[in-house]
LUMKOL-315120 format. One line per field, with one value per residue (C-alpha): x, y, z; residue number from 1. Coordinates in steps of 0.25 Angstrom, whole numbers, plus 5000, padded with zeros to 4 digits. Example, Ala and Ser with C-alpha at 12.3 -4.5 7.8 and 13.67 -1.06 7.14 Angstrom:
BEGIN
c1 = (5049 / 5055)
c2 = (4982 / 4996)
c3 = (5031 / 5029)
num = (1 / 2)
END
This chain:
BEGIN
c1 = (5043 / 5029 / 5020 / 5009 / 4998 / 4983 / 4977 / 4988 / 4978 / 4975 / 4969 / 4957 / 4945 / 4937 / 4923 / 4914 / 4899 / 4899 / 4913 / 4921 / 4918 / 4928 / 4922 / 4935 / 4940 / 4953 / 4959 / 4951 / 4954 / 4949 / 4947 / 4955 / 4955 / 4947 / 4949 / 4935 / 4936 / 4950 / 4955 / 4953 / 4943 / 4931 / 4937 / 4946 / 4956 / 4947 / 4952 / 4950 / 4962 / 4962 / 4972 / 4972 / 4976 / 4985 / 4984 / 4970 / 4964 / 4958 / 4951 / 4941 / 4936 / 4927 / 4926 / 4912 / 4907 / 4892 / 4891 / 4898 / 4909 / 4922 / 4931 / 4946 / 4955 / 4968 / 4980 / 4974 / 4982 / 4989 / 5000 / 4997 / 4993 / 4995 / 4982 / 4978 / 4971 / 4959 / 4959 / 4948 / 4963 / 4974 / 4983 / 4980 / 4980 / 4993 / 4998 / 4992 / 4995 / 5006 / 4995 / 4995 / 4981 / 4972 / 4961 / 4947 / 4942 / 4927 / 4929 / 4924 / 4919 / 4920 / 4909 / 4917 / 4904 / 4908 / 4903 / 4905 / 4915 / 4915 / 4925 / 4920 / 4925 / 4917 / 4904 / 4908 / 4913 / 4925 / 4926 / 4919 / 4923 / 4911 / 4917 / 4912 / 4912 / 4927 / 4937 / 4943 / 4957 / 4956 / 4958 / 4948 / 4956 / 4946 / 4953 / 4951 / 4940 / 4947 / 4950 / 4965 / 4969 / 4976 / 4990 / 4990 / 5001 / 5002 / 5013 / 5019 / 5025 / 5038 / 5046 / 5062 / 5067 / 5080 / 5090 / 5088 / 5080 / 5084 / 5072 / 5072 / 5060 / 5058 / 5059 / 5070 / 5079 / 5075 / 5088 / 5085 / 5077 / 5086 / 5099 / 5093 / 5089 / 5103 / 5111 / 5105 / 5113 / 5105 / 5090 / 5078 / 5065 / 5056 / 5044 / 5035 / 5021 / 5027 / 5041 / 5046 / 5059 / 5069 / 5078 / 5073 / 5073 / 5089 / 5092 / 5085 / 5090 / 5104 / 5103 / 5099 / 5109 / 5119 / 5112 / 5101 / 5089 / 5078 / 5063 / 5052 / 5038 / 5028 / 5013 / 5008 / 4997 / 4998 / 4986 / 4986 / 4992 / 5006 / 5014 / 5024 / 5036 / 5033 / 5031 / 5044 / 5052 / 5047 / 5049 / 5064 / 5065 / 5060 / 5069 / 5081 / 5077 / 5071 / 5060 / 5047 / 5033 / 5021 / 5007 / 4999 / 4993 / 4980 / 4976 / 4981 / 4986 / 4987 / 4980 / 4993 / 5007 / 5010 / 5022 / 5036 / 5050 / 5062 / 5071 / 5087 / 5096 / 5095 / 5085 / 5071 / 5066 / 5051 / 5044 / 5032 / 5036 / 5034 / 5047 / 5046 / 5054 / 5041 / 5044 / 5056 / 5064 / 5059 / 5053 / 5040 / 5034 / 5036 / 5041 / 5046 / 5056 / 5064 / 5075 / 5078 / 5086 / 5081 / 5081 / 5067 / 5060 / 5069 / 5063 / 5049 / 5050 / 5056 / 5046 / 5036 / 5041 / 5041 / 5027 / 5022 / 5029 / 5029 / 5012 / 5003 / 4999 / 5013 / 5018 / 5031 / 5033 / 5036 / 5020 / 5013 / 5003 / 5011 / 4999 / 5004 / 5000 / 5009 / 5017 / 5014 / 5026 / 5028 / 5043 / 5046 / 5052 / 5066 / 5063 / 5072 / 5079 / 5075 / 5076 / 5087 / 5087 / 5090 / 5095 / 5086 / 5083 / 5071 / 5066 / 5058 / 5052 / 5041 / 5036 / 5021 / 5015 / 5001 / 4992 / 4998 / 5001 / 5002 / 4986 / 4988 / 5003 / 5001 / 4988 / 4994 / 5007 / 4996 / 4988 / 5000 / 5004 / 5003 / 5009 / 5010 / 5006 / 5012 / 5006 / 5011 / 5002 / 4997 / 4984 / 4974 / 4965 / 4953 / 4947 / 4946 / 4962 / 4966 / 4978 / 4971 / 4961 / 4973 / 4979 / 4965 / 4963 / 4979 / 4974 / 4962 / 4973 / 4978 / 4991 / 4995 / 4993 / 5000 / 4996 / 5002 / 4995 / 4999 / 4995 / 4997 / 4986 / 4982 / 4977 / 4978 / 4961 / 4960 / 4970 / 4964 / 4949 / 4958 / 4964 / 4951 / 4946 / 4956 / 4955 / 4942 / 4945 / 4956 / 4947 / 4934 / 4943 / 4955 / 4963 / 4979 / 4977 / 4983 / 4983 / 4992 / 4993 / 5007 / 5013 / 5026 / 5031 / 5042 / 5047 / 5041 / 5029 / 5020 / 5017 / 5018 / 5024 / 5015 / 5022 / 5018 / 5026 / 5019 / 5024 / 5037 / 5041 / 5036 / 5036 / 5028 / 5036 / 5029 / 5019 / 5005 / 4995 / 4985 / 4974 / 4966 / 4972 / 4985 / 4983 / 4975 / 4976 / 4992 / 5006 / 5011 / 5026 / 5029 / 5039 / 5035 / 5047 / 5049 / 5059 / 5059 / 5071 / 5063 / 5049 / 5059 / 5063 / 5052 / 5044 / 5053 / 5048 / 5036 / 5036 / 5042 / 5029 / 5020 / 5026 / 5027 / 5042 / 5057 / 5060 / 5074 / 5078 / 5088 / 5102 / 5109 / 5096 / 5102 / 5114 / 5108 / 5099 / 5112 / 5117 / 5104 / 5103 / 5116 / 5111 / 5100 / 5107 / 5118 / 5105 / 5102 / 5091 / 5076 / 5070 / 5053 / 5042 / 5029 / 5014)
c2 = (5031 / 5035 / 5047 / 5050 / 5052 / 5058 / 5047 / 5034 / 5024 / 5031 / 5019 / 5017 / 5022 / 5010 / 5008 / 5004 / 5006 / 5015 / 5017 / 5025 / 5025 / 5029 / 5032 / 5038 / 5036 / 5032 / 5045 / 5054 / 5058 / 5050 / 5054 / 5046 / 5052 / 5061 / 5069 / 5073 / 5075 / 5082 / 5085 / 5100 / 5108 / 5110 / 5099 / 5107 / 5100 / 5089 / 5084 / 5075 / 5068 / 5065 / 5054 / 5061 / 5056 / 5064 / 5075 / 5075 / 5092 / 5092 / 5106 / 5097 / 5088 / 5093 / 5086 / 5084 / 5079 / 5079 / 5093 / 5101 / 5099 / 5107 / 5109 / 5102 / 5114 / 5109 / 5108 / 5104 / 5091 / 5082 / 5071 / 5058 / 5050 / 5063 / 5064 / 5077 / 5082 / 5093 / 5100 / 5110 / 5113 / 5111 / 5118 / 5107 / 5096 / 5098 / 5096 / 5082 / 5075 / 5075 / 5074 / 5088 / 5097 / 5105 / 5114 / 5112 / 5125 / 5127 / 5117 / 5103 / 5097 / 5080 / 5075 / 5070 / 5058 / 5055 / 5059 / 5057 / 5063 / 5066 / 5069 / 5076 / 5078 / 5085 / 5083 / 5066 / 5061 / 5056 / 5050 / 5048 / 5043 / 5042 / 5040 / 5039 / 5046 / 5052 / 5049 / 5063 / 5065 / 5052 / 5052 / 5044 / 5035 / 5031 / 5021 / 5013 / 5018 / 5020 / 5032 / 5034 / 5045 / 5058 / 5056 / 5043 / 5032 / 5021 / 5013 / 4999 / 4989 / 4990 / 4978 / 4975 / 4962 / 4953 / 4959 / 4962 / 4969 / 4973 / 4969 / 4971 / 4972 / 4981 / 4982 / 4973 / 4983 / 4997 / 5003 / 4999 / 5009 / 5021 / 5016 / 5014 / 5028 / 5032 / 5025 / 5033 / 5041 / 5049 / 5049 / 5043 / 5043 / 5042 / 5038 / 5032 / 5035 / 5042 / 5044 / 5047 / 5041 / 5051 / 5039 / 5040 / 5055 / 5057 / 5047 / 5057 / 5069 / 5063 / 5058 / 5072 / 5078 / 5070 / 5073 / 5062 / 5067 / 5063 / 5063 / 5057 / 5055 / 5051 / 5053 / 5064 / 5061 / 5046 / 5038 / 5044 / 5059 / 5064 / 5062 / 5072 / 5063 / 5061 / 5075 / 5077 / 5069 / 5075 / 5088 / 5085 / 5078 / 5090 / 5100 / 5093 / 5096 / 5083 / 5080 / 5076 / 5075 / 5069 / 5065 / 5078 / 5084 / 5082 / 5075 / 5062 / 5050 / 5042 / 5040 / 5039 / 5037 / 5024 / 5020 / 5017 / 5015 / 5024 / 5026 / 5026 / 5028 / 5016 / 5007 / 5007 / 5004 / 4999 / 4996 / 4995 / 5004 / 5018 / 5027 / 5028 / 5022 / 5013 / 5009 / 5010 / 5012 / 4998 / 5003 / 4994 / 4989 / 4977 / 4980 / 4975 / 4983 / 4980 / 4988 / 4987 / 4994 / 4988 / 4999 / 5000 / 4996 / 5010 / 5016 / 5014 / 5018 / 5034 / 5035 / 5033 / 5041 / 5052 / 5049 / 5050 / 5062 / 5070 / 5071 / 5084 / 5075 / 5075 / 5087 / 5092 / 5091 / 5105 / 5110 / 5100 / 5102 / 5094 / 5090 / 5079 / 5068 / 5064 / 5052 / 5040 / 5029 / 5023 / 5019 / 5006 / 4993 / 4988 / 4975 / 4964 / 4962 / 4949 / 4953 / 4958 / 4965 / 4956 / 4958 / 4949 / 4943 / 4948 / 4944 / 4954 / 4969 / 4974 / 4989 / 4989 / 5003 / 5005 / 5010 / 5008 / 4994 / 4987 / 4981 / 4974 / 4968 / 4963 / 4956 / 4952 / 4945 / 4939 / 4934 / 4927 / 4920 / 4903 / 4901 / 4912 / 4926 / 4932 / 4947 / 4956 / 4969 / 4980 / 4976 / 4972 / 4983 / 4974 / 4963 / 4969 / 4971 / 4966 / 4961 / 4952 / 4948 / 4942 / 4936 / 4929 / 4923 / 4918 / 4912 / 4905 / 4902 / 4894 / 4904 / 4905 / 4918 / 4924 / 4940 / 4946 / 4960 / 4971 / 4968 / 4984 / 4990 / 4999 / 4987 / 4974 / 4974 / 4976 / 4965 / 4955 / 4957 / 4955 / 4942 / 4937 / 4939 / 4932 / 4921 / 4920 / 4920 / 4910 / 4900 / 4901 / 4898 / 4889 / 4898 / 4898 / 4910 / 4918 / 4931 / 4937 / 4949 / 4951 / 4952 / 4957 / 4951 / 4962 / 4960 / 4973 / 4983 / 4979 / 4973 / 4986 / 4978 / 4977 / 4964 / 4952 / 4939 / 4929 / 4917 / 4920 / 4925 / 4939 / 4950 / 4964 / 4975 / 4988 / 4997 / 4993 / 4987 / 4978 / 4990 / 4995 / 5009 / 5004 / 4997 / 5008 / 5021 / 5024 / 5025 / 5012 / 5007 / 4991 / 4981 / 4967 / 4958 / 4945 / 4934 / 4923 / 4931 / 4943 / 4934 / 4925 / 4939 / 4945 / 4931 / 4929 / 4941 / 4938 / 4923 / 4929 / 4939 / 4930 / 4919 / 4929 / 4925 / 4930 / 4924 / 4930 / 4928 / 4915 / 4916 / 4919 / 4923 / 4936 / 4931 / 4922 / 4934 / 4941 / 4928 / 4929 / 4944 / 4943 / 4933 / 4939 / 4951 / 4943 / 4938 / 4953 / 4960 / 4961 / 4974 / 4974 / 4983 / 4979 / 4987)
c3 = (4974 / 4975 / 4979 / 4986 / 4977 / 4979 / 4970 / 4964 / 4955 / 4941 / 4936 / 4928 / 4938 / 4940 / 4936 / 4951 / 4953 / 4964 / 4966 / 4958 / 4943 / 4929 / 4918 / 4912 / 4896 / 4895 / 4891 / 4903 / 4916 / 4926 / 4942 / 4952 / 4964 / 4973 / 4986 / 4991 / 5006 / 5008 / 5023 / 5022 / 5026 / 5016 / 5009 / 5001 / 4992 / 4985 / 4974 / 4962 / 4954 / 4939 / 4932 / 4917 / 4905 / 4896 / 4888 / 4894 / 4896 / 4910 / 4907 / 4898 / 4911 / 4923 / 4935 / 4943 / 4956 / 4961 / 4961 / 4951 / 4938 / 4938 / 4926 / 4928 / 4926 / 4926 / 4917 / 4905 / 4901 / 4909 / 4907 / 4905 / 4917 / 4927 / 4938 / 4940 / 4954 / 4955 / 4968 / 4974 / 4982 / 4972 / 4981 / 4994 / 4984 / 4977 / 4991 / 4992 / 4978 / 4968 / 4954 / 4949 / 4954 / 4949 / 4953 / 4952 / 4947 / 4952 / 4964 / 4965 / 4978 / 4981 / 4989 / 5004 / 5002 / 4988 / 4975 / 4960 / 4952 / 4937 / 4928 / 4916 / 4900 / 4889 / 4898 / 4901 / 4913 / 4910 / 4923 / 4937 / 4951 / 4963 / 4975 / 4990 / 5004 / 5005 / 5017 / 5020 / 5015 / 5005 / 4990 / 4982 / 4973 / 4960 / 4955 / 4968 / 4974 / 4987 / 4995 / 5001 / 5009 / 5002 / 4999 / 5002 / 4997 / 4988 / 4994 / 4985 / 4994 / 4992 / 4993 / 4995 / 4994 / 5000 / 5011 / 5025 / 5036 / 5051 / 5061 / 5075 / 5085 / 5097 / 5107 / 5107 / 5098 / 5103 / 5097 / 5082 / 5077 / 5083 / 5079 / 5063 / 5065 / 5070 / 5058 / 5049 / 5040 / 5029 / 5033 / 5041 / 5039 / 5049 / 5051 / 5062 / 5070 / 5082 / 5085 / 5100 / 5102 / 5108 / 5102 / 5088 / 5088 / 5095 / 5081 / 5070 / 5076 / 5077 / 5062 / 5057 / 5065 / 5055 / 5044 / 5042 / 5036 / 5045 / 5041 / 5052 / 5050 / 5059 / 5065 / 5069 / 5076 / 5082 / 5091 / 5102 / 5098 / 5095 / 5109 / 5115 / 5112 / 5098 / 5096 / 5104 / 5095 / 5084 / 5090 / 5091 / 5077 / 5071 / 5079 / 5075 / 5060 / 5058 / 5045 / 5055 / 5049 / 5056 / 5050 / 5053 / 5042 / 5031 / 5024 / 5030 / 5024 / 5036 / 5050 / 5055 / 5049 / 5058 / 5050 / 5057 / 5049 / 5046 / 5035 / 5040 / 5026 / 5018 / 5030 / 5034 / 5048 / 5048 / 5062 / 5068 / 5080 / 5084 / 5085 / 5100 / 5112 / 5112 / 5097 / 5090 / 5104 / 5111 / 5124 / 5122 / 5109 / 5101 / 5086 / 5073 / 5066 / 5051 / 5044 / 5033 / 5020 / 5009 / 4998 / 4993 / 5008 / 5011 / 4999 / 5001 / 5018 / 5012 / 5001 / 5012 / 5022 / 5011 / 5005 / 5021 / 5026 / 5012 / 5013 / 5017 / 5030 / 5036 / 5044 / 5048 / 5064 / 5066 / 5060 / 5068 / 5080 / 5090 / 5100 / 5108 / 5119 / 5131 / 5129 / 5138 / 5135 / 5150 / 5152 / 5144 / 5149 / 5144 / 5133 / 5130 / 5117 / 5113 / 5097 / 5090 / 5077 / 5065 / 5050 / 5043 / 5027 / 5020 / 5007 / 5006 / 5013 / 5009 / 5013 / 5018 / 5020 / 5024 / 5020 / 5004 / 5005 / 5018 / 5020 / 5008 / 5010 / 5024 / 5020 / 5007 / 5016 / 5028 / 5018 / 5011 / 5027 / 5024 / 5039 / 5050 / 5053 / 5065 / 5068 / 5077 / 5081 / 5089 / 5087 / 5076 / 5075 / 5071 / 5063 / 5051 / 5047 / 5036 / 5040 / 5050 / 5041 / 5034 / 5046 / 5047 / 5033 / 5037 / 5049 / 5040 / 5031 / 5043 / 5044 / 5058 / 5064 / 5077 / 5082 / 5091 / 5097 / 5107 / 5123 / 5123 / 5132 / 5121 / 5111 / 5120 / 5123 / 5106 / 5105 / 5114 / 5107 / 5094 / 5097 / 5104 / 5091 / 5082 / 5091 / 5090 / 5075 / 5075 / 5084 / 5073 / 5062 / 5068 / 5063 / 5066 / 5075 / 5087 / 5094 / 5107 / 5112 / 5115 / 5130 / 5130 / 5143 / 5143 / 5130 / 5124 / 5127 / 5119 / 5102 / 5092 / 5081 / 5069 / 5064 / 5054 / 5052 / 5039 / 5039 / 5044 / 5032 / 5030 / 5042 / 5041 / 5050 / 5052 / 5057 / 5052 / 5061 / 5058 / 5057 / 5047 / 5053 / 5050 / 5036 / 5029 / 5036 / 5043 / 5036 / 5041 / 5035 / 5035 / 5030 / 5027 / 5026 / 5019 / 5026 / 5036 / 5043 / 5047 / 5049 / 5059 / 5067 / 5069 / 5070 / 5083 / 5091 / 5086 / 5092 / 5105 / 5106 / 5105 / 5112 / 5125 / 5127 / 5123 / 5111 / 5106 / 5092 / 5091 / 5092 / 5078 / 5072 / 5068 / 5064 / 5055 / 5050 / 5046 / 5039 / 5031 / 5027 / 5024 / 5015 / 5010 / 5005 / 4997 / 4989 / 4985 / 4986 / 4976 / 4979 / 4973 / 4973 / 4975 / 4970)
num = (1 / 2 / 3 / 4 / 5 / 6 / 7 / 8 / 9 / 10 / 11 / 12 / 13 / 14 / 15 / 16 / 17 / 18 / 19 / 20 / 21 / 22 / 23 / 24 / 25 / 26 / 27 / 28 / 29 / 30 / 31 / 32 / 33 / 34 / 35 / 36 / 37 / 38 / 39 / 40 / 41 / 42 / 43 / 44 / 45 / 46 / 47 / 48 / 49 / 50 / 51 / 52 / 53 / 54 / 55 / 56 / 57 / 58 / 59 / 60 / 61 / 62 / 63 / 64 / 65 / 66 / 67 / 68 / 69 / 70 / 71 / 72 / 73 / 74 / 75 / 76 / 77 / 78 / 79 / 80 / 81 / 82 / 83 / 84 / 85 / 86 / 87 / 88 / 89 / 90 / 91 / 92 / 93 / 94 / 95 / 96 / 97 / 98 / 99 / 100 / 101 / 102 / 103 / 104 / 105 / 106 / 107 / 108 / 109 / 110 / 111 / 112 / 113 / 114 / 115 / 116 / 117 / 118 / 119 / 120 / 121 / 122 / 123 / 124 / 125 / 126 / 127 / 128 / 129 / 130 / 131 / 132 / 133 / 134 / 135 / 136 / 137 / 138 / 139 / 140 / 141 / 142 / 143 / 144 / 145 / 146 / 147 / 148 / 149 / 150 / 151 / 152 / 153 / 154 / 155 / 156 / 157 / 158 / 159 / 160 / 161 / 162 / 163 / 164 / 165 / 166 / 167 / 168 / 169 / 170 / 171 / 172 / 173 / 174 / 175 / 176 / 177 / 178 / 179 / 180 / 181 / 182 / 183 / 184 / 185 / 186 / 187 / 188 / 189 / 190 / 191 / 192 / 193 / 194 / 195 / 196 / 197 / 198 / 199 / 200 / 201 / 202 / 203 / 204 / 205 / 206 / 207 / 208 / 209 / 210 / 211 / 212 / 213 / 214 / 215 / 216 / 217 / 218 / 219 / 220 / 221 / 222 / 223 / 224 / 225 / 226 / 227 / 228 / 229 / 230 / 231 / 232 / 233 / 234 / 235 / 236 / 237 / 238 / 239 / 240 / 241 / 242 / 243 / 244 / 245 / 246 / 247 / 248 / 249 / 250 / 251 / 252 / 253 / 254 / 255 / 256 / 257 / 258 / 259 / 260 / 261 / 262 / 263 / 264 / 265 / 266 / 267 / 268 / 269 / 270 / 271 / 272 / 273 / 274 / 275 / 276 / 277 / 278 / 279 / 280 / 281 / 282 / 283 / 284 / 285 / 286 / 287 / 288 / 289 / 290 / 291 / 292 / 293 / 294 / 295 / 296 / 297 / 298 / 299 / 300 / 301 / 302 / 303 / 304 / 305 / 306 / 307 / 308 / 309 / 310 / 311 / 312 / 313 / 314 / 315 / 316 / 317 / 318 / 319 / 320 / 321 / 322 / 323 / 324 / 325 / 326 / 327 / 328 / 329 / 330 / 331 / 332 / 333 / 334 / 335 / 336 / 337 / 338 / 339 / 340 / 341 / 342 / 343 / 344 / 345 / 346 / 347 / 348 / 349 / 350 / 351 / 352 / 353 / 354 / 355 / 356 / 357 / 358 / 359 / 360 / 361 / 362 / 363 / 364 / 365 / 366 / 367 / 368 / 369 / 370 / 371 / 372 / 373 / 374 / 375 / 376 / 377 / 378 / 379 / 380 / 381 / 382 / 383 / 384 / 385 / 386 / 387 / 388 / 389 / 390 / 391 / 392 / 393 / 394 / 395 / 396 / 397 / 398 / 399 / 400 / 401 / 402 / 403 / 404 / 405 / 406 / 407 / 408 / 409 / 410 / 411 / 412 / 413 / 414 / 415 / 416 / 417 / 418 / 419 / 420 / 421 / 422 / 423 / 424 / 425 / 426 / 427 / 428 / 429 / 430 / 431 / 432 / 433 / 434 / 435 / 436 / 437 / 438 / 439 / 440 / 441 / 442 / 443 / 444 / 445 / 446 / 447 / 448 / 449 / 450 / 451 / 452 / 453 / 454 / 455 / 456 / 457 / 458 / 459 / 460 / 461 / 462 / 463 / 464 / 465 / 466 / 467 / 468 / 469 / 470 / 471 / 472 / 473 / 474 / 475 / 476 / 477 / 478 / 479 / 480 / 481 / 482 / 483 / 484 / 485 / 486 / 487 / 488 / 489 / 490 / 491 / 492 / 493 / 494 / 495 / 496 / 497 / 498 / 499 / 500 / 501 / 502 / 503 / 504 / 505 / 506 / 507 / 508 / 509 / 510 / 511 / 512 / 513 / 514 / 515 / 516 / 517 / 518 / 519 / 520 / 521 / 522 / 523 / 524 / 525 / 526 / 527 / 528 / 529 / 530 / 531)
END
């Protein structure tokens, strides 16, 4: 388990010219976090957060900024290792954190700019933090130096090893996602950046109907506005006596909450499609899907769901301003079914959420690559992503590198300047180097998968795109799966998108994927968690 915490790192505040500064004892109070520049009018609710050792009386300490000193009157003592939170709005701000949280009696103000903060015993500061211009609705972590938005997480990767995953594509299996939701028995927990499937909503209202408990959580306000079918899903979810809540409120943890995966029972659906005809129903995108139910992947999917929809920042649908846009989805074309879904081996599935902990795992695993990146996106935002920076030090590396992007007509110009440019990288270095943009040929609409294949062995199923937006900002759920099985799967659509061609997978591959899950699971299965 793990909660969602105001300020995490209690460590020892480091000592940084111009950054912040510790000048604590080792039995004092120290200052780790700050919350200058709230999202409320007239800033109310700034806050300052105190690890305190034990037995240590609080009403003996004063705390100063630039303009004046306050005295701390709070409990006076306080267990070992507690923190303790000072508010100008104890009332708002017990709302917003778990520590416990006093008042500031005589009011103290935090410079939005940045200023100096003291904390002060028997006349000596005991300790002193400086820090710089504050993002609104970020906390100020002093052990770091580092500002993260209010409320935020601090996901571990959480890691499951041996047994078997399901992985299908769209829109070659159009009926997958439904059908997991119809099995359900006991509960789903949904969660996705738009929902308008008519499909997907008749399958939540039936399984509450028999006594399923049913949770969705979405976006509230997606690029481009709400539109009046997702509003009309919702609409008929929450009438039925379904759980919805969407990302509407402040302070906000996330630009947007992009994420897309279900809970079903004892199985997890992660994908990189939207739950819409589009998307999960297979009436145009390219996707990559997996389900899978090992136990602690399962886990880690519901205590994010609950971390995200349990927050001040998420509203029941109900209480929302329900402004809308008009829906513009022209009438799709029917696709092929060249790929069938597979059960396939895994040595081992990794859950990558952003923005905790999936930057750093995904350059981590392309910066491992000794022979082959394969990449399938949207679009790469711009040079400066981290993840192609990687790529680009795997190409100098002399590993080969394939990407495929989006011809849609909403990114292909971005997409075209993109590969001119990596082109142009790949013929000043010789580098091992190529870029298409996709052409679907009537295969499907267009690429939404944001996919990831190293050296055939390891695959990266989920809704992050190679953005800085994406990395750092929005809720986004990923599975990163080890095993030449599920590499080889999704390698083939792969190969058949970039080649321009109908590639279907060879005859008895699934039964020989069986054959070896079923021999996977006889070996048993090492569950791990990763920091």
């Amino acid at each position: 388990m793990y909660r969602v915490v105001a300020v995490v790192l209690l460590g020892c505040v480091c000592l940084s010219a111009g950054l912040a500064t510790g000048t604590t004892a080792e039995a004092e109070p120290a200052i780790v976090g700050l919350y200058p520049n709230p999202a409320a009018d007239g800033d109310e609710g700034e806050f300052v957060t105190l690890s305190v050792p034990p037995s240590t009386n609080l009403s003996e300490y004063r705390l100063a900024d630039e303009q004046r000193s306050v005295r701390l009157e709070s409990p006076s003592t306080a267990e070992s290792g507690s923190v303790v939170t000072f508010s100008t709005d104890p009332q708002r701000t017990a709302t917003l954190v778990d520590q416990p949280v006093s008042a500031i009696a005589d009011g103290i103000r935090l410079a939005n700019g940045g200023e100096r903060v003291r904390l002060i015993h028997n006349g000596s500061v005991v300790d002193a933090v400086t820090y710089g211009r504050a993002p609104e609705g970020e906390t100020y972590d002093a052990s770091s130096d580092s500002w993260k938005p209010l409320g935020n997480t601090q996901r571990p990767v959480i890691s499951d090893a041996g047994g078997t995953v399901e992985a299908f594509v769209l829109p070659d299996e159009p009926d997958r996602a439904v059908a997991f939701l119809e099995n359900a028995s006991e509960r789903i927990l949904l969660a996705g950046y738009t929902v308008t499937s008519e499909r997907v909503v008749e399958a939540l209202v039936a399984a509450h109907k028999r006594g399923v408990e049913v949770d969705v959580l979405a976006e509230g306000s997606p690029v481009g506005g709400l539109t009046e079918d997702g509003a009309a899903a919702f609409d008929a979810l929450a009438d039925a006596g379904i759980s919805v809540r969407v990302f509407a409120g402040e302070p906000a943890r996330y630009r947007y909450h992009h994420a897309k995966y279900a809970v079903v029972d004892g199985r997890a659906l992660v994908t990189t499609e939207n739950w819409k005809p589009a998307g999960t129903g297979g009436r145009d995108s390219r996707g990559w899907a997996v389900i899978t139910r090992q136990r602690d992947i399962v886990a880690g999917l519901v205590e994010t769901f609950r971390a995200d929809a349990g927050w001040v920042d998420t509203k029941r649908w109900e209480v929302v301003d329900k402004d809308t846009v008009s829906d513009d989805e022209p009438s799709p074309p029917d696709f092929p079914r060249n790929f069938e879904a597979a059960q396939l081996p895994v040595n081992r599935t990794r859950l990558l959420v952003a923005p905790d902990n999936a930057e750093q795992s995904l350059v981590r695993a392309i910066d491992a690559a000794e022979e082959s990146l394969d990449i399938k996106q949207v679009r790469i935002s711009d040079r400066a992503v981290p993840l192609l920076r990687a790529t680009l030090r795997a190409a100098t590396r002399g590993v080969r590198v394939r990407i495929l992007l989006s011809g849609a007509w909403y990114v292909e110009s971005e997409n075209r300047q993109m590969k001119r440019w990596l082109e142009e990288q790949a013929s000043a270095g010789d580098l091992p180097l190529s870029v298409r943009i996709a052409t679907p040929e009537g295969r499907f609409g267009k690429i939404h998968a944001k996919g990831l294949i190293v050296d055939g062995q390891q695959t990266f199923v989920g809704s992050v795109n190679w953005g800085n937006n994406s990395l750092r900002n929005n809720r986004e759920v990923g599975l990163l799966l080890d095993g030449a099985a599920v590499g080889e799967y999704f390698g083939t659509v792969f190969e058949s998108d970039w080649r321009r061609e109908d590639s279907q997978l060879p005859v008895g591959y699934v039964a020989a994927c069986l054959v070896a899950a079923v021999t996977a699971l006889a070996v048993g299965k090492r569950i791990e968690f990763e920091g």
